[in-house]
C-alpha positions as CSV (number, residue, x, y, z in Angstrom):
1,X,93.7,123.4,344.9
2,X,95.8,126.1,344.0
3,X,99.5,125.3,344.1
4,X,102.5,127.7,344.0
5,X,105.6,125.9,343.0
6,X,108.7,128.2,343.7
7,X,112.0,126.8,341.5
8,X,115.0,128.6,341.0
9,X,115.7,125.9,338.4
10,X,113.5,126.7,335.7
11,X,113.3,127.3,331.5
12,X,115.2,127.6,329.7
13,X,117.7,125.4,331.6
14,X,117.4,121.5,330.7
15,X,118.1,119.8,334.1
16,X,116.7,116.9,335.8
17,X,115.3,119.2,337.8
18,X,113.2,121.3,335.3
19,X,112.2,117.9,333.6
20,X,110.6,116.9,336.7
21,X,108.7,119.5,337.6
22,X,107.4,120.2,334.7
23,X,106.9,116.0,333.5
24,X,104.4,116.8,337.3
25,X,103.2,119.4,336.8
26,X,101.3,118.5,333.0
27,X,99.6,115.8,335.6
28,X,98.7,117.6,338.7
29,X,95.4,119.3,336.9
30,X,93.8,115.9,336.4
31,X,94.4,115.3,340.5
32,X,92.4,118.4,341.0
33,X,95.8,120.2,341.7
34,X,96.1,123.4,339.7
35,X,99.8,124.3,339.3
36,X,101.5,128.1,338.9
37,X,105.3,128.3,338.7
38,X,107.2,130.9,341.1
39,X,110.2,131.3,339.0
40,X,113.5,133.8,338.5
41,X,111.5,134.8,335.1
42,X,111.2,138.9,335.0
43,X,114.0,139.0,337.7
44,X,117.5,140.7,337.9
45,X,119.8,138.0,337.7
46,X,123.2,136.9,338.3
47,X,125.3,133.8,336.6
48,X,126.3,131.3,339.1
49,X,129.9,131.2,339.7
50,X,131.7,128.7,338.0
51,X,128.3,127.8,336.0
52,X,127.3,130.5,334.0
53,X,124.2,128.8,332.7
54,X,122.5,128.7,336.2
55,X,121.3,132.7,336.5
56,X,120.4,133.2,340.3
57,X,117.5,136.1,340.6
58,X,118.9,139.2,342.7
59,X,117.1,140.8,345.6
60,X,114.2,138.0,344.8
61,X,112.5,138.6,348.5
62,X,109.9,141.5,347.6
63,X,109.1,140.6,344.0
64,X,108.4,137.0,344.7
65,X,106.5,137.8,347.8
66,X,104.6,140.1,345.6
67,X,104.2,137.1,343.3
68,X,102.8,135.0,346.1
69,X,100.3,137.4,347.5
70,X,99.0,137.7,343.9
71,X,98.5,134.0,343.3
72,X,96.9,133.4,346.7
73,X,98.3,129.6,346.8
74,X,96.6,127.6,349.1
75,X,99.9,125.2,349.2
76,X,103.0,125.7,348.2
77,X,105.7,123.8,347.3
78,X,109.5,124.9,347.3
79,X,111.4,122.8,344.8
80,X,115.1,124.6,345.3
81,X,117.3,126.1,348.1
82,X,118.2,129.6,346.0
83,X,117.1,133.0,346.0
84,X,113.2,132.0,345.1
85,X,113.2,129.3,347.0
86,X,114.6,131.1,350.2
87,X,112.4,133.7,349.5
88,X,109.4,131.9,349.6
89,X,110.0,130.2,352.5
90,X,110.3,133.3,354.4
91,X,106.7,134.2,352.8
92,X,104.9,131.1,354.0
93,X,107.0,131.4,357.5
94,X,105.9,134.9,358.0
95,X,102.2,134.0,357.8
96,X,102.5,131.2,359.9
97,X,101.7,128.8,356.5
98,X,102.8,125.2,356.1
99,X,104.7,124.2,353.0
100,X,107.0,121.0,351.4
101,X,110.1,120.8,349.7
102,X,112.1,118.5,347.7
103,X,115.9,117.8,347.4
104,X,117.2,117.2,344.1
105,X,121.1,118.0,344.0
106,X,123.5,116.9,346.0
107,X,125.4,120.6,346.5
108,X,127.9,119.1,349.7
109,X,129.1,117.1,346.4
110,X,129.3,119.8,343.7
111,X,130.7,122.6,345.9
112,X,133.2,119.9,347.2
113,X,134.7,119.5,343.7
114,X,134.5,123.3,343.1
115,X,135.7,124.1,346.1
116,X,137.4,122.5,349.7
117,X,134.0,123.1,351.7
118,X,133.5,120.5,354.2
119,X,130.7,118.6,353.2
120,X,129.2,118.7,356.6
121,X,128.9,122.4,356.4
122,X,126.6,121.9,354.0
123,X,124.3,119.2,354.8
124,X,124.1,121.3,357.7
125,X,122.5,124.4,356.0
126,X,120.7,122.1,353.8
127,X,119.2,120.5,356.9
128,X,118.0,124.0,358.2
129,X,116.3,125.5,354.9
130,X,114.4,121.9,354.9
131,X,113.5,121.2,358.2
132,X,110.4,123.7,358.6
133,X,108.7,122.3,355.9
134,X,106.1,119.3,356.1
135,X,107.4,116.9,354.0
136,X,110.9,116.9,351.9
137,X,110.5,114.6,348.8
138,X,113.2,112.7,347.9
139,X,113.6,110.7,344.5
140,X,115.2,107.4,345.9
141,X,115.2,105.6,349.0
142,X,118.9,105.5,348.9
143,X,118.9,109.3,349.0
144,X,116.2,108.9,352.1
145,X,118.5,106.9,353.6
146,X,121.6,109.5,353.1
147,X,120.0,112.3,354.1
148,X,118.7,110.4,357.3
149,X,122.2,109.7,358.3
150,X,122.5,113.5,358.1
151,X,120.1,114.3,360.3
152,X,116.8,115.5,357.6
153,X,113.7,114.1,359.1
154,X,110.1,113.9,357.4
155,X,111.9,112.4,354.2
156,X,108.9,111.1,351.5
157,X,109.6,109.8,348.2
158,X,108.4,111.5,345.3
159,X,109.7,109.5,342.3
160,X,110.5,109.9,338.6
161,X,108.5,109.1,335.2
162,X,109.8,109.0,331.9
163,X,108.0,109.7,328.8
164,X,107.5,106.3,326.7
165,X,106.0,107.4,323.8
166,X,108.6,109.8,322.8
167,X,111.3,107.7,324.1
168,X,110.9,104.2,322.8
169,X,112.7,101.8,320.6
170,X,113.1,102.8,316.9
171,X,114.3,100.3,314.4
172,X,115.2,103.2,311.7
173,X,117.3,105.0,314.3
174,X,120.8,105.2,313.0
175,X,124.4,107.3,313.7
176,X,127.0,106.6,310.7
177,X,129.8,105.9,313.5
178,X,131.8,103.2,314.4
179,X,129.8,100.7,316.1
180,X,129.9,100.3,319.7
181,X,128.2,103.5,319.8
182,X,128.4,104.1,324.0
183,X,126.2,107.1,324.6
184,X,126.3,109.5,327.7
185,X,123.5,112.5,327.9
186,X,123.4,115.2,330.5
187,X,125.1,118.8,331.4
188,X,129.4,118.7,331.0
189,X,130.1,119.9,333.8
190,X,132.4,118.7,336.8
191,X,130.4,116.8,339.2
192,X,129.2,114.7,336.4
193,X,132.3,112.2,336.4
194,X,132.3,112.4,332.7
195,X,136.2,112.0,332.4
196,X,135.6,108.3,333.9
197,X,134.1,107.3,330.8
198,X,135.8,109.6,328.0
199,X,139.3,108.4,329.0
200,X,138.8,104.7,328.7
201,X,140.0,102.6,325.8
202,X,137.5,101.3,324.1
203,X,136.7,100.1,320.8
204,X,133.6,101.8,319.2
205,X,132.4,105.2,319.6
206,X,131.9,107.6,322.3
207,X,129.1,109.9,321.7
208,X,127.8,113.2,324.1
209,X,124.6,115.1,323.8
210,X,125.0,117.9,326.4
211,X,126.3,121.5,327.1
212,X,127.7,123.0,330.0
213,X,131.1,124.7,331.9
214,X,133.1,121.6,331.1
215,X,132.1,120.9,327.3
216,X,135.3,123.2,325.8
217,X,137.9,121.7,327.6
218,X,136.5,117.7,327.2
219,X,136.4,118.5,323.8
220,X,140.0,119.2,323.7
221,X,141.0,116.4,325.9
222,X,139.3,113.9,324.6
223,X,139.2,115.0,320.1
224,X,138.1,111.1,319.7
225,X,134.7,112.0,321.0
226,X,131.7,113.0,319.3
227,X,130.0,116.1,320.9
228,X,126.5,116.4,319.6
229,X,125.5,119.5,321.6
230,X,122.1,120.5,323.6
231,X,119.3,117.8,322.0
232,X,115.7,117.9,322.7
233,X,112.4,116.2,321.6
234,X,112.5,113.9,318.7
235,X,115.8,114.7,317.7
236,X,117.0,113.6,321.0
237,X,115.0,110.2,321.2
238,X,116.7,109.2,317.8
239,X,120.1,109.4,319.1
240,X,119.0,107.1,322.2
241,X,117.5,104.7,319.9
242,X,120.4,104.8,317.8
243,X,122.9,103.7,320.3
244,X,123.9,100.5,321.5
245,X,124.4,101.2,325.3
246,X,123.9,104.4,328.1
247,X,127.2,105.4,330.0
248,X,126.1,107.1,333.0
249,X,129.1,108.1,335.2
250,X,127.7,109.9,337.3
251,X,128.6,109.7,341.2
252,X,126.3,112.4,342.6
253,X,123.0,112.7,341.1
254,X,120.0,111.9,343.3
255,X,118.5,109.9,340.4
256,X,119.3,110.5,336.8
257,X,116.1,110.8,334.3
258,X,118.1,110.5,331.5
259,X,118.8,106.7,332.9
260,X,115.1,106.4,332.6
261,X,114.9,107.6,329.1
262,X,117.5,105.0,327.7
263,X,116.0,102.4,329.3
264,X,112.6,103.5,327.7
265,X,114.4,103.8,324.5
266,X,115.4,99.8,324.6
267,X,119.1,101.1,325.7
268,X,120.7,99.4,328.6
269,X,122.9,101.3,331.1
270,X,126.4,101.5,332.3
271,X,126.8,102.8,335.4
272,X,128.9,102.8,339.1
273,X,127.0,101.2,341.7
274,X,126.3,104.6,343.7
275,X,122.7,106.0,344.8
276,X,121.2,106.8,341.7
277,X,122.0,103.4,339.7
278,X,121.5,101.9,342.9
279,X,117.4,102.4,343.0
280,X,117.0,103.0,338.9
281,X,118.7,100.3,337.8
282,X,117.7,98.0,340.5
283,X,115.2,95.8,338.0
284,X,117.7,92.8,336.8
285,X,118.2,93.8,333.3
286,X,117.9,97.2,332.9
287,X,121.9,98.0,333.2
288,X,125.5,96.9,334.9
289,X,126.9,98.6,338.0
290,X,130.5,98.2,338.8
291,X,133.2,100.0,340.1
292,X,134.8,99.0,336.6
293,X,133.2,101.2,334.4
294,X,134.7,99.6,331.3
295,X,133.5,96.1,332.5
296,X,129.8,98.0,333.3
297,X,130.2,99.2,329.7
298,X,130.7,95.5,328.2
299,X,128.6,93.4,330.3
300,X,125.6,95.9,329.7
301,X,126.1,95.5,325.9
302,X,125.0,92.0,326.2
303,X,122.0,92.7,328.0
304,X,118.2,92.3,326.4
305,X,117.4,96.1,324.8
306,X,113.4,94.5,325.0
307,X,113.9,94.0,328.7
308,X,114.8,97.4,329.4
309,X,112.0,98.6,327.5
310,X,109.5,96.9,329.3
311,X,111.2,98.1,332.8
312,X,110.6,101.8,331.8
313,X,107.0,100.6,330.7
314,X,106.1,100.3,334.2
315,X,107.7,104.1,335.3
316,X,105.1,106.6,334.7
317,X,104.6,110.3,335.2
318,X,101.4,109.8,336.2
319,X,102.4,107.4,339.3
320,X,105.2,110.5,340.1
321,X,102.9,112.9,339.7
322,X,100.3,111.1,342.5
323,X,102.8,110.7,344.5
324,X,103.8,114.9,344.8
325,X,100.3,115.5,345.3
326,X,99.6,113.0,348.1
327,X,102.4,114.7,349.7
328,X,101.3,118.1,349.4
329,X,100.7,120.3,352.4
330,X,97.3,122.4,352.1
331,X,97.1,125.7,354.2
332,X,94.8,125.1,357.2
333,X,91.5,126.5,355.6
334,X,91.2,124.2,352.9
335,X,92.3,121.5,355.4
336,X,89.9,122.1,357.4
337,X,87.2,122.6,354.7
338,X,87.9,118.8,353.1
């Protein structure tokens, strides 16, 4: 089956969002599933305000419509609510063609601390761009549950792998700091909560492997913290090993991969008991949720680093990946025809 994936998220960004698509999409060919991205690449593009790193394409409509008449999907899948994702909505509406979804950022919460939009506005409008499609797929059944109170309907979970081999335990791992070493990884920006965990006093070191909006002015505010920058690939699965525990502050994400990847590294998590934490860490002893952080922080340093890699163990791509394709909508032809 031919698959068109539409994403406004795409390369070179490093997002949870990017990861899992593309962590699926290296799986789908041995389901039979043969995926083709739909992407802002070769497009006119705009910065998104207040987060110059997100380009959103401009006057997307006729060239990804071209794009889709080209590829001939025979199911389609629309991973984002932005210009390519709107865009090919409209294309699969227009022909009368089913289609599914996913949700992976919680925008009532980001535009909230950005700007004073009520949040119900924007579940709202969220609610409308997903309630044509099939199936939404959401990471968490917390998030199911959320969006449920909202209204969303046809809610089907399409979870998360993490990549065990490259993440994993490594003896030789080391950072010449000052030991505590609490690590935090993701984009600096706003909604990530990160001052929670940069202002508290703690002994040890507070490390950050990241870029984003926010990273000039933490780095300012907080000079005792070491900013590593972007990481990727090995160099990025040393620094986890390296560490002694994850800080994830996060009080918005739908999930958090990089949650997954610490545990997979032997690195238990620190986190606030919010959605998110709530269903990763939900395996007793793979991290500490309190409304504390710095208590989260300490009583997740004395947790088992062997337990938490054998939690990730059981999280695979593969599993993720089955459960995108089972939820897949095929056009009515090939529906028919199986």
């Amino acid at each position: 089956m031919r698959l068109a994936i539409a994403t406004d998220a795409w390369e070179p960004q490093i997002n949870g969002v990017v990861r899992s698509l593309g962590e699926t999409a290296r799986r789908l060919p041995a389901l039979g599933i043969d995926p083709h991205f739909v992407t802002p690449q070769g497009l006119a593009t705009l910065p998104l305000p207040t987060y110059p790193d997100i380009r959103l394409a401009i006057g997307a409509g006729a060239a990804i419509a071209a794009r889709l008449d080209e590829l001939s999907p025979e199911a389609v899948h629309i991973a984002t609510e932005g210009p390519v994702g709107l865009a090919a909505r409209r294309w699969c509406r227009s022909r009368g063609l089913p289609f599914t979804t996913s949700f992976h950022t919680r925008y009532p919460d980001y535009i909230r601390a950005r700007v004073p939009v009520p949040e119900g506005w924007t579940y709202r409008a969220l609610n409308r761009f997903h309630a044509p499609a099939v199936r939404t797929l959401v990471p968490t059944a917390s998030v199911r549950a959320e969006l449920e109170a909202h209204g969303f309907g046809h809610l089907v979970l399409w979870s998360r792998g993490v990549d065990a081999d490259l993440f994993r335990p490594r003896p030789d791992a080391r950072l010449d700091l000052p030991r505590p070493i609490m690590l935090s990884v993701g984009r600096l920006a706003v909604e990530k909560n990160l001052e929670a965990f940069l202002s508290l006093n703690l002994p040890g070191t507070k490390v950050v492997v990241g870029d984003g909006p926010q990273r000039a002015e933490l780095a300012k505010r907080f000079p005792g913290t070491v900013f590593l920058g972007a990481r990727t690939g090995e160099d990025l699965a040393r620094i986890y090993a390296a560490a002694d525990v994850f800080v994830f502050p996060s009080r918005t994400d739908t999930y958090g991969n990089v949650m997954q990847e610490a545990l997979a590294s032997g690195l238990p998590v620190a986190a606030f008991p919010v959605p998110g934490p709530l269903d990763v860490l939900a395996e007793p002893g793979a991290g500490v949720m309190d409304d504390d952080l710095a208590r989260a922080i300490r009583g997740a340093l004395r947790l088992d680093r062997a337990q938490c890699r054998v939690i990730a163990e059981g999280r695979t791509w593969e599993a993720a990946a089955r459960q995108f394709a089972d939820a897949l909508a095929p056009f009515p032809a090939l529906a028919a025809a199986a």
